[in-house]
C-alpha positions in Angstrom: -42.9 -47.5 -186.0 -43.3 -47.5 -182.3 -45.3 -50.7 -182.4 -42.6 -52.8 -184.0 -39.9 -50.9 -181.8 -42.6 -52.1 -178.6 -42.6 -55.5 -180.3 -39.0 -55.7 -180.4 -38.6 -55.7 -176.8 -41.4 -58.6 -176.5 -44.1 -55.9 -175.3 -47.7 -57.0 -176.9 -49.2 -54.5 -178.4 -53.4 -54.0 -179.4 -53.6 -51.1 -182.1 -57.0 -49.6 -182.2 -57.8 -46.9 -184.6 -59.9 -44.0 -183.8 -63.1 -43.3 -185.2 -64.0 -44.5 -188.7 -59.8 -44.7 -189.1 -59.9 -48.4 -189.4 -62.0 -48.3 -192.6 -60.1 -45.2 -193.7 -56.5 -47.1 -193.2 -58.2 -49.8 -195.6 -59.6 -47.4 -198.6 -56.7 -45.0 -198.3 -53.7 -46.8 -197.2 -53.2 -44.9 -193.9 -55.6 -42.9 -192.1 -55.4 -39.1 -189.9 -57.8 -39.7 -187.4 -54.6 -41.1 -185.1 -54.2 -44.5 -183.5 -54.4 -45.5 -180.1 -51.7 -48.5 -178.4 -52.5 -50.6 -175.9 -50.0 -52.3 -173.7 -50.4 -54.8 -171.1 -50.2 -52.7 -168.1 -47.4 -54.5 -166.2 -45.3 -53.8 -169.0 -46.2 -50.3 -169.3 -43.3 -48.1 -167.5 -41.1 -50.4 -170.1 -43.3 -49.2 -173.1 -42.7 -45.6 -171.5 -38.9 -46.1 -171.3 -38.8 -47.4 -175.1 -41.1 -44.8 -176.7 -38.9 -42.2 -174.7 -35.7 -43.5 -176.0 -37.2 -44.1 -179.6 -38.3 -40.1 -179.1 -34.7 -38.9 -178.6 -33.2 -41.0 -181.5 -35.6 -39.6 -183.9 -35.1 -36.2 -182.5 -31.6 -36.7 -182.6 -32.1 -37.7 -186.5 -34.2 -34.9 -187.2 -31.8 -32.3 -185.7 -28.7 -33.6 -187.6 -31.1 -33.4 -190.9 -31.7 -29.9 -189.8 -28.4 -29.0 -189.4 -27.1 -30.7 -192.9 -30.7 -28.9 -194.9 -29.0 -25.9 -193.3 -25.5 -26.3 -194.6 -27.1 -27.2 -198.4 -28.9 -23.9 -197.8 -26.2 -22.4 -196.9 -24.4 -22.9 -200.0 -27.3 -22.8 -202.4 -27.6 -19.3 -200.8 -24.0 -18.8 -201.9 -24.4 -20.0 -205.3 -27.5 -18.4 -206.1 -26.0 -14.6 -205.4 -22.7 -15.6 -207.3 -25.3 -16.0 -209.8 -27.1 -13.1 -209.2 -23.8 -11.0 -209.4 -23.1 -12.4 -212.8 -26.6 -11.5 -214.1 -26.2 -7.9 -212.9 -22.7 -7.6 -214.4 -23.9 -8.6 -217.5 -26.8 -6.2 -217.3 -24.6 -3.2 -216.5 -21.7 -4.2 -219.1 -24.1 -5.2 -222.3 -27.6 -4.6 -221.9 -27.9 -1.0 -220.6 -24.9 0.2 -223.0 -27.4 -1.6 -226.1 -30.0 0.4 -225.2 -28.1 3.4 -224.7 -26.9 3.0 -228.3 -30.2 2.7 -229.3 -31.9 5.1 -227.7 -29.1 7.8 -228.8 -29.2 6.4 -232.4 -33.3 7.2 -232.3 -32.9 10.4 -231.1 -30.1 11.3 -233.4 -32.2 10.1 -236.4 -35.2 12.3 -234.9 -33.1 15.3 -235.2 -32.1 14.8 -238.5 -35.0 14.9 -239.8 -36.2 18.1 -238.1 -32.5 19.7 -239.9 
């Protein structure tokens, strides 16, 4: 991405991986090992002035993703404890009475039989 914003502005660029990255890039499809770029060094307070800029904008992107994953989070938040709330009202207002019934009913039926 920097490269082809360098090339843009007319700045040559040499890429040179590092280490065995080259032949990593080819087998894998990219590689980790990090590339190095080389700029003609006339041109090279320009490069440093477009990579700078470029740096911003993506920073810029990145904190307006943050702040929108944040707002989604926000109301997934929401909507999972209206959930939540229903779930427990629907423990305390069916379930617990069902086994109290039963519970009652089993003792009941115990005694009975002891009578």
């Amino acid at each position: 991405m920097i490269e082809s914003q360098l090339q843009q502005h007319q700045i040559p660029v040499l890429k040179k991986h590092r280490g065995a990255g080259g032949y990593v890039s080819i087998y894998m499809g990219r590689s980790n090992l990090g590339i190095d770029l080389y700029v003609p060094s006339a041109l090279l307070e320009k490069a440093h002035e477009i990579i700078k800029v470029y740096k911003e904008e993506i920073e810029t992107d990145i904190d307006e993703k943050d702040e929108v994953e944040e707002k989604i989070k926000g109301d997934w938040e929401v909507s999972y404890n209206k959930k939540r709330r229903i779930k427990i009202w629907i423990l305390i207002l069916f379930i617990i009475p069902g086994f109290t019934w039963i519970i009652i009913s089993m003792i009941l039926n115990l005694l009975q039989q002891f009578i």
